[in-house]
ZAMARGU-4260 file (C-alpha; in steps of 0.2 Angstrom, whole numbers, plus 5000, padded with zeros to 4 digits):
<rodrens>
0) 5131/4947/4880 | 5139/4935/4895 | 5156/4933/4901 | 5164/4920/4892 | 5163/4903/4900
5) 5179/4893/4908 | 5186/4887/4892 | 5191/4869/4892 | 5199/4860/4877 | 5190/4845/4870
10) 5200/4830/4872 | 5208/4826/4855 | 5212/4808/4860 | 5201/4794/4854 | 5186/4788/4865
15) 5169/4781/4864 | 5153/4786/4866 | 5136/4777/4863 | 5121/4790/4856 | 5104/4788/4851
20) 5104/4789/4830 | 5089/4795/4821 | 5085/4777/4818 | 5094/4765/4829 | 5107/4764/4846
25) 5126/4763/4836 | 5142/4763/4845 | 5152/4777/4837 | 5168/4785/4839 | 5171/4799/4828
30) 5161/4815/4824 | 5160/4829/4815 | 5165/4847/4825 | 5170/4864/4819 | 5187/4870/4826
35) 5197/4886/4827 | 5214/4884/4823 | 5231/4890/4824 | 5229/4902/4808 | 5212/4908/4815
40) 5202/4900/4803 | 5185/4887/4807 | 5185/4873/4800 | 5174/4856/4799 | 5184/4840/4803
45) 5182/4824/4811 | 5186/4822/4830 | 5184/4807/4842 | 5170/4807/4853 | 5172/4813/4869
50) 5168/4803/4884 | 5160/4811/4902 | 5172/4808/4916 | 5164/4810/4935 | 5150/4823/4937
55) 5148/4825/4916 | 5138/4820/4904 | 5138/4818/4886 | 5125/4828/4875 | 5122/4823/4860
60) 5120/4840/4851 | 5105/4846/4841 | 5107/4866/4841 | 5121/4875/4847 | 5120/4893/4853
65) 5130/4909/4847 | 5139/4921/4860 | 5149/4934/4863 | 5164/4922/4871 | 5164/4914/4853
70) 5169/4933/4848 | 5182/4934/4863 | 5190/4918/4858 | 5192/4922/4839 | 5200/4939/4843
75) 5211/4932/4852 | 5207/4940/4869 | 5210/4924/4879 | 5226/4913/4877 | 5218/4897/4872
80) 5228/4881/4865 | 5222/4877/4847 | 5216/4868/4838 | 5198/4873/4850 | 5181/4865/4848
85) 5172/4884/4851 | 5152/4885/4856 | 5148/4889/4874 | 5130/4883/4875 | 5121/4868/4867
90) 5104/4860/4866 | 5102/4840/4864 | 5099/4825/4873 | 5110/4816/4885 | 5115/4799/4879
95) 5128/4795/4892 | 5134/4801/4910 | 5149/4798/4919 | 5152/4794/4939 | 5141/4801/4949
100) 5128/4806/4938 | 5108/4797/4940 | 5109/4786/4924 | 5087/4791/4924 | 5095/4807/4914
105) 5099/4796/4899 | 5089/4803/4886 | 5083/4819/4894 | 5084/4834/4884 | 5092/4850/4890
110) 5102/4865/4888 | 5119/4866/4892 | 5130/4879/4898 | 5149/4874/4892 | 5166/4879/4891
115) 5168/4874/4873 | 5165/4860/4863 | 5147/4865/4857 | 5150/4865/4838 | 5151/4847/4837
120) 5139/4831/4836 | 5144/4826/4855 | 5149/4839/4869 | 5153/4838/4887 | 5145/4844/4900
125) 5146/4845/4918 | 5128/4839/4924 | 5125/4853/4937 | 5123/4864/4921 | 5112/4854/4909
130) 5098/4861/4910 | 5082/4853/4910 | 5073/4859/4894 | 5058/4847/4891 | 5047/4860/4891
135) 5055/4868/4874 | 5057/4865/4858 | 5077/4860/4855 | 5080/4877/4844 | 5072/4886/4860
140) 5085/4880/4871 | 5098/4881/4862 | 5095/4900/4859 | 5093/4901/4881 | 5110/4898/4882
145) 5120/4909/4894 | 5109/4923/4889 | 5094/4919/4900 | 5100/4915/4914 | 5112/4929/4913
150) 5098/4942/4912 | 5089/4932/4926 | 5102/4936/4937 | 5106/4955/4931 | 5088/4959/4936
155) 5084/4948/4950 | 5099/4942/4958 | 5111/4957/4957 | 5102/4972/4955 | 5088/4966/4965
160) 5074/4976/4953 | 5058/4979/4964 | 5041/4986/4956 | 5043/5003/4952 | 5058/5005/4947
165) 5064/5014/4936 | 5077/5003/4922 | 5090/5008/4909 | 5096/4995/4900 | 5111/4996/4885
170) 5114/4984/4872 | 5093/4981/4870 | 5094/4974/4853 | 5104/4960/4859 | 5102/4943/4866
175) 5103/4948/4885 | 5097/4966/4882 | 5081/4956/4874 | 5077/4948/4889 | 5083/4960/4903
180) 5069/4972/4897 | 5057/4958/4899 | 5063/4951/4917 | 5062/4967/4922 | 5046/4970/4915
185) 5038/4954/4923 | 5048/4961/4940 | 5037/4975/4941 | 5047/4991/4934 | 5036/5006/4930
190) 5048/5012/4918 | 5062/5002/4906 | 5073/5013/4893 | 5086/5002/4881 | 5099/5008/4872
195) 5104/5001/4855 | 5119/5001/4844 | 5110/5012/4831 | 5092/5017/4823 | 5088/5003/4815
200) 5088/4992/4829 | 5075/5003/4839 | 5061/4995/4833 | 5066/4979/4833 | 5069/4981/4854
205) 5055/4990/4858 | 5044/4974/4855 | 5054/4966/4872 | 5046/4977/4885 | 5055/4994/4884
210) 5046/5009/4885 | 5056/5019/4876 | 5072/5014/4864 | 5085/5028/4861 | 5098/5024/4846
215) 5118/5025/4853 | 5119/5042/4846 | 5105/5051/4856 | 5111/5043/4874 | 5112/5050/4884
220) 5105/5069/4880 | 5086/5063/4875 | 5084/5058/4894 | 5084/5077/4901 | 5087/5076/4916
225) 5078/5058/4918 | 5088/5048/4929 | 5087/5027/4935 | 5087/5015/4950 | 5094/5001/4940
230) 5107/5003/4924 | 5113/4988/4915 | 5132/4992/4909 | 5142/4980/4898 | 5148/4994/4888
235) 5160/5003/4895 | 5171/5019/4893 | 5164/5035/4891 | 5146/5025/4893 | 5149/5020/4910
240) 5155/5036/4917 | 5138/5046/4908 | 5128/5028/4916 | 5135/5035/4933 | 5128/5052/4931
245) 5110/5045/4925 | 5110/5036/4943 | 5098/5040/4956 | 5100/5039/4974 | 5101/5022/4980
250) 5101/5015/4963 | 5113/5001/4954 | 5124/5000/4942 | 5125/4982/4936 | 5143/4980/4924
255) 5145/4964/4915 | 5154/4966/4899 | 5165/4979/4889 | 5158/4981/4871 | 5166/4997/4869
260) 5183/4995/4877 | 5193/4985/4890 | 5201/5001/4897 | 5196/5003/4913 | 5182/5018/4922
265) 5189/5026/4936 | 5172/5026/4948 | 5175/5037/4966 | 5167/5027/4980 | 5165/5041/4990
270) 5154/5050/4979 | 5143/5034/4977 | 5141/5032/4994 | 5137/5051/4996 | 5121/5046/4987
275) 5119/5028/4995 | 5122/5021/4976 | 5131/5006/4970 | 5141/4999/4957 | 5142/4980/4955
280) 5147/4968/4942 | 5141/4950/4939 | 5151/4936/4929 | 5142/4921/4925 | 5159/4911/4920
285) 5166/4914/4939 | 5148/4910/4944 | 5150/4893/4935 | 5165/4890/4943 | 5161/4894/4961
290) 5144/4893/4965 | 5137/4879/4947 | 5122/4875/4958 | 5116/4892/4961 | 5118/4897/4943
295) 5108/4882/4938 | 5096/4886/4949 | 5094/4905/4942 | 5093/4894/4925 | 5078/4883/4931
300) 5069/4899/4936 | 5071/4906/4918 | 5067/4890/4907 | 5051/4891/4918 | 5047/4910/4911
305) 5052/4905/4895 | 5042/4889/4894 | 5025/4897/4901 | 5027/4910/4889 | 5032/4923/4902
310) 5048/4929/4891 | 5051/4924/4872 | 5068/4921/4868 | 5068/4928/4848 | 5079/4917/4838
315) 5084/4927/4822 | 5096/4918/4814 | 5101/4900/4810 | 5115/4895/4803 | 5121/4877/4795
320) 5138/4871/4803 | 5150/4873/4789 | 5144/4896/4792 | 5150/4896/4811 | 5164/4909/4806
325) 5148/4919/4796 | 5137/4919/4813 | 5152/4924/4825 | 5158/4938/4812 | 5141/4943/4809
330) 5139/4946/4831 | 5154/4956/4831 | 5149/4966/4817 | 5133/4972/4827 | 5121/4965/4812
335) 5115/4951/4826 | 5099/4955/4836 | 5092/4944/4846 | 5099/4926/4846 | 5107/4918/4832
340) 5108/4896/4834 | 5118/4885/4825 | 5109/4868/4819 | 5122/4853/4821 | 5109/4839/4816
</rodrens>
Protein backbone atom coordinates (compact mmCIF):
# COMPACT_ATOMS: atom_id res chain seq x y z
CA UNK A 1 0.00 0.00 0.00
CA UNK A 2 1.02 3.79 -0.70
CA UNK A 3 -0.61 7.07 0.07
CA UNK A 4 -2.81 7.87 -2.50
CA UNK A 5 -1.28 10.24 -5.15
CA UNK A 6 -2.43 14.08 -5.74
CA UNK A 7 -5.48 13.40 -7.65
CA UNK A 8 -5.98 15.52 -10.67
CA UNK A 9 -9.03 15.18 -12.93
CA UNK A 10 -8.40 14.42 -16.64
CA UNK A 11 -9.42 17.17 -18.77
CA UNK A 12 -12.69 16.19 -20.37
CA UNK A 13 -12.38 18.86 -23.03
CA UNK A 14 -11.25 17.84 -26.46
CA UNK A 15 -7.45 17.93 -27.47
CA UNK A 16 -5.07 16.23 -29.62
CA UNK A 17 -2.39 14.09 -29.27
CA UNK A 18 -0.28 12.24 -31.86
CA UNK A 19 1.03 8.39 -30.69
CA UNK A 20 2.80 5.59 -32.02
CA UNK A 21 -0.08 2.86 -33.34
CA UNK A 22 0.92 -0.65 -33.58
CA UNK A 23 1.34 -0.13 -37.33
CA UNK A 24 1.83 3.42 -38.20
CA UNK A 25 2.14 7.47 -36.62
CA UNK A 26 -2.09 8.49 -36.77
CA UNK A 27 -3.24 11.66 -35.37
CA UNK A 28 -5.93 10.79 -32.91
CA UNK A 29 -8.34 12.44 -30.61
CA UNK A 30 -10.31 10.23 -28.91
CA UNK A 31 -9.72 7.07 -26.58
CA UNK A 32 -10.99 4.76 -24.79
CA UNK A 33 -10.65 5.22 -20.62
CA UNK A 34 -12.36 3.60 -17.67
CA UNK A 35 -14.16 6.11 -15.40
CA UNK A 36 -15.74 6.24 -12.04
CA UNK A 37 -18.84 7.99 -11.89
CA UNK A 38 -21.26 9.94 -9.96
CA UNK A 39 -23.31 6.44 -8.99
CA UNK A 40 -20.10 4.83 -8.22
CA UNK A 41 -19.94 2.67 -10.81
CA UNK A 42 -16.70 2.16 -13.66
CA UNK A 43 -17.47 2.22 -16.71
CA UNK A 44 -15.56 2.16 -20.38
CA UNK A 45 -16.29 5.28 -22.55
CA UNK A 46 -14.57 7.36 -25.09
CA UNK A 47 -12.66 10.59 -23.87
CA UNK A 48 -10.58 13.14 -25.66
CA UNK A 49 -7.13 12.72 -25.55
CA UNK A 50 -5.38 14.68 -23.31
CA UNK A 51 -2.50 16.94 -24.23
CA UNK A 52 0.98 17.61 -21.91
CA UNK A 53 1.00 21.25 -20.76
CA UNK A 54 4.69 22.47 -19.46
CA UNK A 55 6.75 19.99 -17.59
CA UNK A 56 4.31 16.79 -18.71
CA UNK A 57 4.39 14.37 -21.10
CA UNK A 58 1.91 12.21 -22.62
CA UNK A 59 2.27 8.27 -22.10
CA UNK A 60 0.64 6.27 -24.25
CA UNK A 61 -0.45 3.48 -21.92
CA UNK A 62 0.38 -0.23 -22.19
CA UNK A 63 -0.25 -1.68 -18.56
CA UNK A 64 -1.63 0.10 -15.83
CA UNK A 65 -1.05 -0.62 -12.07
CA UNK A 66 -3.52 -1.38 -9.31
CA UNK A 67 -3.28 0.39 -5.72
CA UNK A 68 -4.76 1.04 -2.69
CA UNK A 69 -5.59 4.89 -3.66
CA UNK A 70 -7.84 3.16 -6.38
CA UNK A 71 -9.64 1.78 -3.16
CA UNK A 72 -9.68 5.19 -1.27
CA UNK A 73 -11.05 6.84 -4.19
CA UNK A 74 -14.04 4.18 -4.87
CA UNK A 75 -15.04 4.43 -0.92
CA UNK A 76 -15.34 7.66 -1.08
CA UNK A 77 -12.67 8.74 1.25
CA UNK A 78 -11.54 11.70 -0.75
CA UNK A 79 -13.93 14.40 -2.28
CA UNK A 80 -13.14 13.88 -5.76
CA UNK A 81 -15.31 15.54 -8.89
CA UNK A 82 -16.75 12.85 -11.02
CA UNK A 83 -16.82 11.63 -13.51
CA UNK A 84 -12.77 10.46 -12.66
CA UNK A 85 -10.30 8.66 -14.88
CA UNK A 86 -8.86 6.42 -11.65
CA UNK A 87 -5.20 4.49 -12.02
CA UNK A 88 -2.29 6.00 -10.14
CA UNK A 89 0.59 4.38 -12.05
CA UNK A 90 1.05 3.37 -15.69
CA UNK A 91 3.64 1.82 -17.82
CA UNK A 92 3.93 2.84 -21.82
CA UNK A 93 6.00 4.94 -23.98
CA UNK A 94 5.98 8.74 -24.29
CA UNK A 95 4.63 9.87 -27.65
CA UNK A 96 4.49 13.54 -26.84
CA UNK A 97 5.95 16.14 -24.22
CA UNK A 98 5.04 19.54 -23.39
CA UNK A 99 7.26 22.97 -22.66
CA UNK A 100 10.09 22.30 -21.08
CA UNK A 101 10.46 18.69 -21.66
CA UNK A 102 13.86 17.28 -23.86
CA UNK A 103 11.83 16.12 -27.09
CA UNK A 104 14.99 12.93 -27.08
CA UNK A 105 12.19 11.31 -24.50
CA UNK A 106 9.77 10.75 -27.41
CA UNK A 107 9.52 7.21 -27.56
CA UNK A 108 11.08 6.21 -24.27
CA UNK A 109 9.49 3.67 -22.22
CA UNK A 110 8.74 4.25 -18.62
CA UNK A 111 6.73 3.97 -15.55
CA UNK A 112 4.73 6.64 -14.42
CA UNK A 113 3.76 7.73 -11.11
CA UNK A 114 0.18 9.66 -11.55
CA UNK A 115 -2.61 11.46 -10.01
CA UNK A 116 -5.22 9.61 -12.18
CA UNK A 117 -5.85 8.98 -15.50
CA UNK A 118 -4.04 5.67 -15.82
CA UNK A 119 -6.98 3.49 -17.03
CA UNK A 120 -7.06 5.03 -20.31
CA UNK A 121 -5.04 4.60 -23.92
CA UNK A 122 -3.23 8.12 -23.11
CA UNK A 123 -2.41 9.60 -19.59
CA UNK A 124 -0.54 12.58 -18.21
CA UNK A 125 2.35 12.79 -16.55
CA UNK A 126 4.60 15.10 -15.11
CA UNK A 127 8.08 14.25 -16.48
CA UNK A 128 10.05 14.43 -13.22
CA UNK A 129 8.05 10.97 -12.49
CA UNK A 130 8.26 8.90 -15.58
CA UNK A 131 10.32 6.77 -14.83
CA UNK A 132 12.78 5.33 -16.98
CA UNK A 133 11.87 1.65 -17.48
CA UNK A 134 14.02 0.35 -20.49
CA UNK A 135 15.54 -2.14 -18.61
CA UNK A 136 11.95 -4.04 -17.95
CA UNK A 137 9.53 -5.54 -19.68
CA UNK A 138 6.18 -3.10 -19.80
CA UNK A 139 4.07 -5.52 -17.43
CA UNK A 140 7.15 -5.28 -14.97
CA UNK A 141 6.79 -1.68 -14.74
CA UNK A 142 3.68 -1.16 -14.61
CA UNK A 143 3.39 -3.42 -11.58
CA UNK A 144 6.55 -0.90 -9.82
CA UNK A 145 4.20 1.57 -9.58
CA UNK A 146 4.22 3.46 -6.26
CA UNK A 147 4.89 0.24 -4.71
CA UNK A 148 8.54 0.18 -5.23
CA UNK A 149 9.79 3.11 -4.64
CA UNK A 150 7.47 3.33 -1.68
CA UNK A 151 9.20 0.35 0.00
CA UNK A 152 12.64 1.75 -1.20
CA UNK A 153 12.16 4.57 0.85
CA UNK A 154 10.31 2.84 4.04
CA UNK A 155 13.70 0.82 4.27
CA UNK A 156 16.32 3.04 3.19
CA UNK A 157 15.22 6.55 3.33
CA UNK A 158 13.10 6.75 6.48
CA UNK A 159 13.94 4.05 8.69
CA UNK A 160 17.41 3.99 7.72
CA UNK A 161 17.75 -0.19 8.04
CA UNK A 162 21.53 -0.99 8.67
CA UNK A 163 22.96 -4.71 8.73
CA UNK A 164 21.72 -6.24 11.46
CA UNK A 165 18.88 -5.22 12.17
CA UNK A 166 16.30 -6.70 13.25
CA UNK A 167 12.66 -5.98 10.88
CA UNK A 168 8.99 -6.36 11.50
CA UNK A 169 7.15 -5.89 8.61
CA UNK A 170 2.97 -5.98 8.46
CA UNK A 171 0.92 -6.33 5.48
CA UNK A 172 3.88 -8.99 3.81
CA UNK A 173 1.65 -10.51 1.46
CA UNK A 174 0.99 -7.30 -0.30
CA UNK A 175 2.54 -5.14 -2.96
CA UNK A 176 4.96 -3.08 -0.57
CA UNK A 177 5.17 -5.68 2.24
CA UNK A 178 6.55 -7.92 -0.84
CA UNK A 179 9.24 -5.89 -1.53
CA UNK A 180 10.04 -4.17 1.95
CA UNK A 181 11.11 -7.78 3.07
CA UNK A 182 13.36 -7.78 0.11
CA UNK A 183 15.03 -4.16 0.50
CA UNK A 184 15.51 -4.94 3.67
CA UNK A 185 17.05 -8.10 3.05
CA UNK A 186 19.45 -6.66 0.45
CA UNK A 187 20.13 -3.86 3.26
CA UNK A 188 21.66 -6.24 5.46
CA UNK A 189 19.03 -7.17 8.26
CA UNK A 190 19.81 -10.26 10.21
CA UNK A 191 16.38 -10.86 11.09
CA UNK A 192 12.88 -9.99 8.83
CA UNK A 193 9.42 -11.07 10.42
CA UNK A 194 5.99 -10.14 8.18
CA UNK A 195 2.67 -10.14 9.09
CA UNK A 196 0.00 -11.18 6.85
CA UNK A 197 -3.92 -10.82 6.82
CA UNK A 198 -4.44 -14.48 7.45
CA UNK A 199 -2.82 -18.32 7.07
CA UNK A 200 -3.10 -18.62 3.79
CA UNK A 201 -1.02 -15.91 2.71
CA UNK A 202 2.02 -17.28 4.91
CA UNK A 203 3.43 -19.16 2.38
CA UNK A 204 2.91 -17.01 -0.31
CA UNK A 205 5.25 -14.17 1.64
CA UNK A 206 7.82 -16.18 3.08
CA UNK A 207 9.16 -16.53 -0.56
CA UNK A 208 10.01 -12.45 -0.33
CA UNK A 209 12.78 -12.69 2.20
CA UNK A 210 11.04 -12.96 5.60
CA UNK A 211 12.33 -15.33 7.94
CA UNK A 212 9.49 -15.91 9.60
CA UNK A 213 5.65 -15.09 8.63
CA UNK A 214 3.02 -15.02 11.38
CA UNK A 215 -0.79 -14.89 10.16
CA UNK A 216 -2.87 -11.72 11.73
CA UNK A 217 -4.17 -13.73 14.33
CA UNK A 218 -1.04 -15.05 16.07
CA UNK A 219 0.59 -11.23 16.32
CA UNK A 220 1.75 -10.48 18.25
CA UNK A 221 1.98 -13.38 21.04
CA UNK A 222 4.13 -15.93 18.79
CA UNK A 223 7.04 -13.21 19.19
CA UNK A 224 7.75 -13.82 23.18
CA UNK A 225 9.29 -11.36 24.10
CA UNK A 226 11.07 -10.90 20.69
CA UNK A 227 11.29 -7.25 20.12
CA UNK A 228 12.52 -4.88 16.61
CA UNK A 229 14.78 -2.07 15.37
CA UNK A 230 12.63 -1.19 12.62
CA UNK A 231 8.57 -1.92 12.25
CA UNK A 232 6.74 -1.03 9.27
CA UNK A 233 2.98 0.15 10.23
CA UNK A 234 0.23 0.87 7.81
CA UNK A 235 -2.22 -0.78 9.90
CA UNK A 236 -3.21 0.96 12.46
CA UNK A 237 -5.34 0.81 15.83
CA UNK A 238 -4.76 -1.66 18.31
CA UNK A 239 -1.72 -2.93 15.71
CA UNK A 240 0.21 0.13 16.13
CA UNK A 241 -0.02 0.43 19.95
CA UNK A 242 1.04 -3.62 20.27
CA UNK A 243 4.03 -2.33 17.20
CA UNK A 244 5.01 0.27 19.98
CA UNK A 245 5.57 -2.42 22.54
CA UNK A 246 7.40 -4.86 20.22
CA UNK A 247 10.08 -1.79 19.75
CA UNK A 248 13.60 -1.85 20.89
CA UNK A 249 15.76 0.85 22.12
CA UNK A 250 16.58 3.13 19.57
CA UNK A 251 14.32 1.44 17.09
CA UNK A 252 11.56 2.99 14.36
CA UNK A 253 8.38 2.91 13.74
CA UNK A 254 7.82 3.81 10.10
CA UNK A 255 3.55 4.62 9.73
CA UNK A 256 2.38 4.87 6.14
CA UNK A 257 -1.18 3.80 5.86
CA UNK A 258 -4.35 2.87 8.11
CA UNK A 259 -5.72 -0.59 6.72
CA UNK A 260 -7.42 -1.23 9.78
CA UNK A 261 -8.89 2.21 10.78
CA UNK A 262 -8.56 5.99 10.42
CA UNK A 263 -8.99 6.56 14.08
CA UNK A 264 -6.12 7.96 15.50
CA UNK A 265 -3.16 6.03 18.20
CA UNK A 266 -2.34 8.14 20.94
CA UNK A 267 1.64 7.64 21.02
CA UNK A 268 3.51 9.45 24.40
CA UNK A 269 6.64 11.07 23.26
CA UNK A 270 8.04 10.87 26.49
CA UNK A 271 8.12 7.42 26.75
CA UNK A 272 9.82 7.05 23.36
CA UNK A 273 12.39 9.17 24.13
CA UNK A 274 12.80 7.34 27.50
CA UNK A 275 14.15 4.55 25.31
CA UNK A 276 15.74 6.87 22.46
CA UNK A 277 12.87 5.45 19.97
CA UNK A 278 11.07 6.96 17.26
CA UNK A 279 7.80 7.07 15.38
CA UNK A 280 7.72 8.53 11.85
CA UNK A 281 5.45 8.33 9.03
CA UNK A 282 6.28 8.68 5.22
CA UNK A 283 3.83 9.83 2.47
CA UNK A 284 4.78 9.43 -0.97
CA UNK A 285 1.75 11.64 -2.37
CA UNK A 286 3.32 14.79 -0.15
CA UNK A 287 6.55 13.58 -1.35
CA UNK A 288 5.32 13.95 -4.94
CA UNK A 289 4.20 17.20 -4.33
CA UNK A 290 7.24 18.72 -2.48
CA UNK A 291 10.37 17.15 -3.23
CA UNK A 292 9.19 15.11 -7.14
CA UNK A 293 13.03 14.94 -7.94
CA UNK A 294 13.89 13.11 -4.78
CA UNK A 295 11.23 10.65 -5.06
CA UNK A 296 12.25 10.01 -8.59
CA UNK A 297 15.36 9.58 -7.60
CA UNK A 298 14.47 6.84 -4.71
CA UNK A 299 12.56 5.44 -8.05
CA UNK A 300 15.82 5.14 -10.16
CA UNK A 301 17.43 3.41 -7.41
CA UNK A 302 14.70 0.80 -7.33
CA UNK A 303 14.14 0.12 -11.14
CA UNK A 304 17.99 -0.68 -10.84
CA UNK A 305 17.34 -3.60 -8.14
CA UNK A 306 14.49 -4.63 -9.86
CA UNK A 307 16.11 -4.65 -13.33
CA UNK A 308 19.41 -6.68 -12.23
CA UNK A 309 17.20 -9.04 -10.51
CA UNK A 310 18.11 -7.76 -7.03
CA UNK A 311 14.17 -7.65 -6.13
CA UNK A 312 11.32 -9.30 -8.16
CA UNK A 313 8.24 -7.37 -8.27
CA UNK A 314 5.51 -10.80 -8.40
CA UNK A 315 2.73 -9.76 -10.59
CA UNK A 316 -0.32 -12.00 -9.67
CA UNK A 317 -3.03 -10.86 -11.54
CA UNK A 318 -3.97 -9.24 -14.75
CA UNK A 319 -6.85 -7.98 -15.66
CA UNK A 320 -8.59 -6.75 -19.11
CA UNK A 321 -9.94 -3.13 -18.98
CA UNK A 322 -13.54 -3.59 -18.98
CA UNK A 323 -12.74 -5.84 -15.00
CA UNK A 324 -11.11 -2.61 -13.23
CA UNK A 325 -13.98 -2.52 -10.75
CA UNK A 326 -13.21 -6.65 -10.16
CA UNK A 327 -9.16 -5.86 -9.58
CA UNK A 328 -9.92 -2.75 -7.20
CA UNK A 329 -12.83 -4.95 -5.26
CA UNK A 330 -10.78 -7.94 -5.37
CA UNK A 331 -7.73 -5.42 -3.33
CA UNK A 332 -10.07 -4.33 -0.77
CA UNK A 333 -11.37 -7.70 -0.16
CA UNK A 334 -7.64 -8.88 0.86
CA UNK A 335 -7.74 -11.73 -1.96
CA UNK A 336 -4.82 -9.55 -3.74
CA UNK A 337 -1.13 -10.47 -3.00
CA UNK A 338 1.48 -9.28 -4.52
CA UNK A 339 0.67 -6.84 -7.59
CA UNK A 340 -2.31 -7.05 -9.69
CA UNK A 341 -1.78 -4.84 -13.48
CA UNK A 342 -4.38 -3.86 -15.78
CA UNK A 343 -3.54 -4.34 -19.66
CA UNK A 344 -4.91 -1.29 -21.56
CA UNK A 345 -3.42 -2.39 -25.09
Amino acid sequence: MSQLPHLTKVPDTAKVALYQDTDSTQEVNVMKAVVLDADDQFRITEAAVPAPGPGEVAIRVAYAGVQYGDVLVREGHFPIPRPFVPGFEASGDIVAVGDGVDEARIGEQVTALIGGGGYAEVVIAPAVLAINAAQVDPRTAAGFGWVTPTAYDLIHTVAGVRPGDSVLIHAAAGGVGSLAGQFAAAAGAQRIVGVVGNADQVDYARQFGYHQVLAREEFPDALGGEKFDVILDPIGGDTRVANVARLAAHGRIVVYGNIATFEPVTVSANDLLMQGQSLMTYNSNLASQTNPKRLADSAARAMSLVADGSVRIDITAEYELSDVETAIANLAGGQTRGKSIIRVR
